[in-house]
N, C-alpha and C positions, 0 to 999 in steps of 0.2 A: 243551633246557635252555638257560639265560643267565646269563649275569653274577646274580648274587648267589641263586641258587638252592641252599640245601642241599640235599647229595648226599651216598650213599657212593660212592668210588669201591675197585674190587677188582682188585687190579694182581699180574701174575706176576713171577717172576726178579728178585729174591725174593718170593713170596706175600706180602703187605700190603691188609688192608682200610684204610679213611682214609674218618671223617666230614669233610665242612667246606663252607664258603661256596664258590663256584665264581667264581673274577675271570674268567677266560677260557679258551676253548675254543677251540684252532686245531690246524691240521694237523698239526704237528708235535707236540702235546699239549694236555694240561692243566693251569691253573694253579689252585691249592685252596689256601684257606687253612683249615686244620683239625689233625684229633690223630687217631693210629690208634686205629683202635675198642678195641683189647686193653686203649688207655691210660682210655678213656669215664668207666667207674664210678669211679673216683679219682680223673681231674679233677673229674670231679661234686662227687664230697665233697669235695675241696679247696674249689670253688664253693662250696658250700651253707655251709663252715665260714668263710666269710670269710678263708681264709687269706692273709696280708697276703705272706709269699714265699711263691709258688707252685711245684711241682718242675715241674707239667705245666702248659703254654702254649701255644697253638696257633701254628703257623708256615707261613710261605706255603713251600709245593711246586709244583716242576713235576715232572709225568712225561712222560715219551716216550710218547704212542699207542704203541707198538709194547711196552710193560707194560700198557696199561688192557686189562682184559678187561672191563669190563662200569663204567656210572655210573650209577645210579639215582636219584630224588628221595626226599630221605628224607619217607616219608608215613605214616602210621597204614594198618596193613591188619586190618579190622574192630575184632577186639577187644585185638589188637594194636597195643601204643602205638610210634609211632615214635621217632629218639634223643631228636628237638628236644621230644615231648611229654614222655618221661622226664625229661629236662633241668628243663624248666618246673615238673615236678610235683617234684623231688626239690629244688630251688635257689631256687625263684621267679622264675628269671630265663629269657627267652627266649636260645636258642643263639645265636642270629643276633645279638645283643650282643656279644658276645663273642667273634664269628668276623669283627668289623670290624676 
């Protein structure tokens, strides 16, 4: 993975999943700029409604490697839509807009 690749990432102590664009990847961690999945479907709709103040915002993270348990690309698997396609399909807008 690289710079500006969306990803989830799935992090322990405390359990947190986190969609978002990825700035950088180095030994000591991760930096993401994103929103925890739990938060997803409501910033959606906030998105999709044009809400002028927003409660949910994406914000750059870093984690310690030593919380990432696992990073993935977020991608469509078959007939399953990925976030950034739900995204698209519920707002009109591409995720990656938004995770600049």
């Amino acid at each position: 993975m690289e710079k500006g690749t969306i990803a989830i990432v799935n992090l322990q102590n405390p359990r947190e999943k986190v969609i978002g664009m990825i700035h950088e990847i180095l030994p000591s961690g991760i930096v993401i700029r994103g929103i925890d999945v739990n938060s997803f479907q409501d910033w959606a709709a906030e998105v999709s409604r044009n809400a002028e103040a927003q409660a949910i915002c994406p914000t750059t993270m870093f984690f310690p490697m030593h919380r990432v348990i696992r990073c993935y690309e977020d991608e469509d698997m078959g007939k399953v839509p990925s976030f950034s396609t739900q995204f698209i399909n519920r707002t009109g807008k591409p995720i990656r807009d938004l995770f600049l």
